[in-house]
N, C-alpha and C positions, 0 to 999 in steps of 0.2 A: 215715037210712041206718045211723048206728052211735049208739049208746045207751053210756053207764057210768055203772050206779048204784051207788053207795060201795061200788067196789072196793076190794079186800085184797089182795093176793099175798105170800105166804112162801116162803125156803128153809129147809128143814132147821131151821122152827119159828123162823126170824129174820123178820119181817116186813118188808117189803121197800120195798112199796107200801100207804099207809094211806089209806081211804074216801074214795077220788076216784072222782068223777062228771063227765061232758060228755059232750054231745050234738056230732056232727059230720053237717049234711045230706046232702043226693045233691045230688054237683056240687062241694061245697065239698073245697078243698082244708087240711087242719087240721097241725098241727106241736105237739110236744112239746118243751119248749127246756129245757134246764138244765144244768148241770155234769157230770161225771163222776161215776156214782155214785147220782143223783137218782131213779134207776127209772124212765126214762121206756124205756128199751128193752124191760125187765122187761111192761111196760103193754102195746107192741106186742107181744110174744111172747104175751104174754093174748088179745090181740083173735083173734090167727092161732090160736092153740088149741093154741100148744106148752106153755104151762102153765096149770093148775087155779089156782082162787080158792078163797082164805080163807073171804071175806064177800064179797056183793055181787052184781051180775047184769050181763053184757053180753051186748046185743040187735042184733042185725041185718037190716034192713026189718023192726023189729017182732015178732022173731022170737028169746023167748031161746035163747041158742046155749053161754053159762056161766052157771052159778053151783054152788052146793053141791050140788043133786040132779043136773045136768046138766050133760053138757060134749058138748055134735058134733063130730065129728072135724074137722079143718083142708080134709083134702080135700071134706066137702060144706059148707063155710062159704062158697064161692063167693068166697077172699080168696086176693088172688096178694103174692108178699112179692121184695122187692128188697132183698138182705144188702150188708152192707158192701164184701164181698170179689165181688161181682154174679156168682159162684156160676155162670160159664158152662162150658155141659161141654166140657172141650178139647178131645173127640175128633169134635164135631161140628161143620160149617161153622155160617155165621150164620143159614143159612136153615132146617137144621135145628134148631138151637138154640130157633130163635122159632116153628114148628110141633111143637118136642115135645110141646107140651100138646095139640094138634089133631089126635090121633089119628081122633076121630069124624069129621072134615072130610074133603069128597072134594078129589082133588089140586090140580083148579082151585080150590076157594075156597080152600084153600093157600095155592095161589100168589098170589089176589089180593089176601089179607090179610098178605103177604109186602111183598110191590111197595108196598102202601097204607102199612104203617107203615116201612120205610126209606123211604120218598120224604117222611114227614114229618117225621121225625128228620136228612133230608137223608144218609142214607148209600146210596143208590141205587146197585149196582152191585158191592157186595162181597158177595152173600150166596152165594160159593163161598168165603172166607177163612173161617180159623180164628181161633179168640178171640187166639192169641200172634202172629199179625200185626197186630192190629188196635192202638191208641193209647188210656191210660188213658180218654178221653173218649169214644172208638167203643164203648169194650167197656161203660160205662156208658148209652150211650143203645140198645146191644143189649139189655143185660140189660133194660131198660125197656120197651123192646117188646114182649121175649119174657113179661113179667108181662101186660103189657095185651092181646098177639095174645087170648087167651081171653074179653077182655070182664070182666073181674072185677067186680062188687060194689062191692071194694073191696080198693083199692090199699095196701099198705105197705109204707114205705119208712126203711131202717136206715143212719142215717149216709150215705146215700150220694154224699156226696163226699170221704168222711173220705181216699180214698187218692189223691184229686188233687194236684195242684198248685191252690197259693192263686189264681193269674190266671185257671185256666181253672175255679173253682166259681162264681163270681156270673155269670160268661156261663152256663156252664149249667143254673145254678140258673132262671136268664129262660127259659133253652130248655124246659127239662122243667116251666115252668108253663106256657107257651102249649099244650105237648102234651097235657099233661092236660085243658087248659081245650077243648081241640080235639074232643078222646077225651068231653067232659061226666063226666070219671072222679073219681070221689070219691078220695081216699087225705087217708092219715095220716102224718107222716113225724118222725122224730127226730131230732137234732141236737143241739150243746152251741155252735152259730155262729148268733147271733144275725141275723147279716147275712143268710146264709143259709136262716131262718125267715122273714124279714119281706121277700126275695125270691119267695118261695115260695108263702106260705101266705095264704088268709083271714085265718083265725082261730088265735091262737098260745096255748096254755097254757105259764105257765111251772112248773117243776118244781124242788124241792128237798126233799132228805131224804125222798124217799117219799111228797110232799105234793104238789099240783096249788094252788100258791099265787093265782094269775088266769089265765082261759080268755077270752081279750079279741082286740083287733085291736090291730096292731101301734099305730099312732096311742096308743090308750088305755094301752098300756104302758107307753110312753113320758111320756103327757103326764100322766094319772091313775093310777098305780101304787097297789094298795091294800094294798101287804105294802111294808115296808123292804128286802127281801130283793129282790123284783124292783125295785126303785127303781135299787139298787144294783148288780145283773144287767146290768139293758138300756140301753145308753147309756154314754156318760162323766159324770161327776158328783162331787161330793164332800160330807157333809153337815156345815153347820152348826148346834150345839148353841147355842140361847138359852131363851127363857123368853116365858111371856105376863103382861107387867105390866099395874096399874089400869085402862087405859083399854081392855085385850083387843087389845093390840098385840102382836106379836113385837120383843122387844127382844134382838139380838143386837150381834157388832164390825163387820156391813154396815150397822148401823143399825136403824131401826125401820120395821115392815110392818104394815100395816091388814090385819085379817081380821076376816072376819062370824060370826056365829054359828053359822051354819051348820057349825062345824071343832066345836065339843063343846066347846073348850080352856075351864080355868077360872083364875081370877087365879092366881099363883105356879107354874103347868106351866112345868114344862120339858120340850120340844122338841126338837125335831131338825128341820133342814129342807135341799132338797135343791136344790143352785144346779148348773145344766148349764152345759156352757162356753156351749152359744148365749144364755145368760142374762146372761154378760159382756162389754158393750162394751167394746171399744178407744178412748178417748177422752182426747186430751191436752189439755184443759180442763176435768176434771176435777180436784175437790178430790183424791178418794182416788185415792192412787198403792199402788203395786204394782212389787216387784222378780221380773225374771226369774229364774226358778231350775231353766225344765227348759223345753224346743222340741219337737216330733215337726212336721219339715214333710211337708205332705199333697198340696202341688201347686198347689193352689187358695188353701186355706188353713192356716194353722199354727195348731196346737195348744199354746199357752204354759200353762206351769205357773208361777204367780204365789204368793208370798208379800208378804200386806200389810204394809205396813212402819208403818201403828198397829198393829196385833196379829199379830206375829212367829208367833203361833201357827199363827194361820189360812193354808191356801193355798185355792188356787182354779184352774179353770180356764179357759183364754178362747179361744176359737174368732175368730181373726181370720184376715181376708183377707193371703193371703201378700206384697203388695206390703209391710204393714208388717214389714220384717225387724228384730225387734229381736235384740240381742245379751244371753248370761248376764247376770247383774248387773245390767242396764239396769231404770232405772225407767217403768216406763210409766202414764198416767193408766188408769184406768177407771169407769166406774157400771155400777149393777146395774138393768137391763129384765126385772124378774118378771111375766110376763102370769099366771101361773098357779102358787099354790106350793103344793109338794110338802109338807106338816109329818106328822109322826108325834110322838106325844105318848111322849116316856123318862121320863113319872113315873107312868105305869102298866105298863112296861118291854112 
């Protein structure tokens, strides 16, 4: 369904966005994840055909629609866009609102593509209110509609939870996949909330400085990250610096780790490598101990910020079950469960 081969985008001769490429099917739902800044809105503004390309070619069914000799306008790109601020016109009720695009429609399918999408978004019964009655969450799954009443190609979607409330975006981040999945609706969407993407989406690229770092599933971004950048992005984590001694060990202050050859490393690297808190047990028979020095409880379980007490340097994090309440200061036992490590080699930087 959508195509990008080593796109470009500049302003005012600043480049913005540098030679990214991914493919997103029909059906799938894909996300742009990264910081402030990253150019991944920049990217959507490209697809929808608010701005011209540098370098590169974006294609849709197959069909280039940018690049340097070519650009089609937004309106025949068959792409409906959902903005941050969901862009509804005040002066319209809801029903208007989500038939402004269906001029060509006669009244009855209308109205029956009116009824069809409030009754699946569950807001059946308001389509005489206006957007300033409605609830930041109503006017969000309007504005969604009214992108989708038309059938679009393809869907995208800008921040759009940026101006919720934190409790009510991961409920409706569930909600607005089931509708797309409902609808069989492609889109693309952006964000800088991880949570968020990996509620959401298929297929997640992460994004930084203009760069399309991994274009993966959430799973793999997590577990096989292949930039230090997204290591450190997605998830909590902290990395320790060691070295690969004689026998092609990692020798680090957790100790020493077997690794195959398969990792490239050669005697004397030094390394970086990346321990999650679910990597650290809670464990009071344990030789290595560890002082508390920082808590975040979560309900379930709490988030300890651990400093080893062999190497003062090192902290760590540990994902334990809340029944254990430790207190600051408290020494607690731990070992490290690596089913799978993260190393990046710092002696080719």
């Amino acid at each position: 369904m959508l195509r990008l081969n080593n796109v470009s985008l500049a302003y005012q001769d600043k480049v913005v966005v540098y030679d990214l490429s991914f493919e997103l099917n029909a059906g799938q739902i894909g996300c742009l994840l990264g910081p402030s800044g990253s150019g991944k809105t920049s990217v959507l503004r490209a697809i929808a055909g608010f701005e011209p390309l540098v370098a590169g070619e974006i294609g849709l069914r197959e069909q280039v629609v940018s690049n340097k000799a070519i650009h089609v306008s937004t309106q025949k790109r068959k792409v409906a866009v959902v903005f941050q601020d969901y862009a509804l016109f005040p002066h319209l009720n809801v029903q208007d609102n989500i038939t402004f695009g269906l001029q060509k429609w006669n009244k009855q399918a209308k109205q029956e593509r009116v009824n069809e999408l409030l009754n699946l978004v569950g807001l059946s019964g308001i389509e005489l209110r206006f957007p300033h009655e409605l609830s930041g969450g109503q006017q969000q799954r309007v504005a969604l509609i009214r992108a989708m009443a038309v059938k679009p190609d393809l869907l995208l979607l800008d921040e759009p939870f940026s101006s919720l409330d934190s409790e009510l975006r991961e409920g409706l981040a569930k909600d607005l996949r089931v509708i797309l999945k409902h609808e069989n609706a492609t889109a693309l969407m952006v964000t800088h909330d991880q949570h968020e993407a990996f509620v959401m989406a298929d297929v997640v690229g992460v994004m930084n400085e203009g760069r399309l770092l991994q274009w993966s599933n959430a799973y793999a971004l997590y577990h096989r990250p292949i930039d230090k950048f997204v290591a450190s992005f997605i998830g909590d984590g902290v990395f320790i610096n060691a070295h690969i001694d004689h026998d092609l060990k990692i020798s680090s202050s957790l100790g020493q780790f077997s690794i195959d050859a398969s990792y490239g490393f050669n005697v004397d690297d030094k390394v970086t490598f990346l321990v999650r808190p679910d990597d650290i047990i809670h464990d009071d028979d344990s030789e290595t101990v560890a002082e508390v020095i920082g808590k975040d409880f979560k309900g379930s379980h709490i988030l300890y910020e651990l400093r080893l007490k062999q190497h003062s340097c090192e902290k760590l994090l540990c994902l334990a079950l809340s029944h254990h309440d430790h207190h600051l200061g408290e020494d607690i036992g731990i070992r490290l469960d690596l089913e799978h490590l993260i190393i990046f080699n710092l002696s080719t930087g």
